[in-house]
C-alpha positions, 0 to 999 in steps of 0.5 A, a space after each residue: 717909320 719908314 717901310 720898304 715897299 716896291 719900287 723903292 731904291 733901297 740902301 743895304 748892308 750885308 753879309 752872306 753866309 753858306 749854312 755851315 757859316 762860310 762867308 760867301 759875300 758881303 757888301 763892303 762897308 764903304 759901298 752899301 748895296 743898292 737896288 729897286 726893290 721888284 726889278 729883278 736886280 737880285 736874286 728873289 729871296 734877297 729881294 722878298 727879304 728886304 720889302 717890308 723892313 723898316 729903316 734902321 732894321 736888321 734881319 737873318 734870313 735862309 733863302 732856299 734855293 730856288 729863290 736864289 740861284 736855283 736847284 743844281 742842274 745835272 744836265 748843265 755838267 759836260 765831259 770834254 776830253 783833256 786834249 782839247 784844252 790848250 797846253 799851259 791852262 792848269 787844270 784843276 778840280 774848283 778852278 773857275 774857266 771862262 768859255 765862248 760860246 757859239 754866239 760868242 757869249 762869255 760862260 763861265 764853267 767850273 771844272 768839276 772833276 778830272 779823269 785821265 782823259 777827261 774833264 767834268 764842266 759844271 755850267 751851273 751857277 756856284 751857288 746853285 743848290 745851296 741854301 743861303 743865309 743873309 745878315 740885312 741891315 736897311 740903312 737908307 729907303 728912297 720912296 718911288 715916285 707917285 705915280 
């Protein structure tokens, strides 16, 4: 049997779910995922998931937090005051903004809450703080190189 090992390109099926069964993701049947098993393409639980699974295998897997996109950080949340918003952006608790910073780097920031003056950014990933649970099924299993 072949067995998922590092350095290996591998081919996924796959569907991501919140613990309370909300799909977050899935790979679209046409368009299985694909990455190299150790380089960091995704996010460490996924990857620690797949190595050792054997071609054709199916498994269930709950990726706590900080193996996916880590602990929800309160320090990444800032106020900004409504006025500095542009007329015309519909502000809106859940809606997903994207902002320049000063390097000139796009950040994407969700609004958090709103106040009458104000607004609460979150600078934290969307996942962040929550566990997550994949359905994996390894369809294809291409052996690295020998070196």
């Amino acid at each position: 049997m072949i067995k998922a090992e590092q350095g290996d390109i591998v081919k996924v099926r796959y569907t991501g779910r919140l613990t309370d069964g909300t799909v977050f993701d899935a790979s679209p049947p046409e368009r299985p995922l694909h990455f190299i098993l150790g380089r960091g393409e995704v996010i460490p639980g996924f990857d620690a998931a797949v190595r050792g699974m054997f071609l054709g295998e199916t498994r269930s897997v709950t990726i706590a937090p900080e193996e996916a996109y880590g602990p929800h950080d309160p320090q990444r949340l800032f106020t900004v005051a409504r006025d500095r918003f542009p007329d015309g952006v519909p502000l809106e608790v859940g809606r997903q903004l994207e902002m320049s910073n000063p390097d000139g780097e796009t950040i994407r920031l969700l609004i958090a809450d709103l106040g009458e003056t104000e607004v609460i950014l979150d600078g934290n990933h969307p996942l962040a703080g929550r566990a997550l649970v994949f359905e994996i099924e390894l369809i294809a299993v291409e052996k690295k190189a020998p070196v």
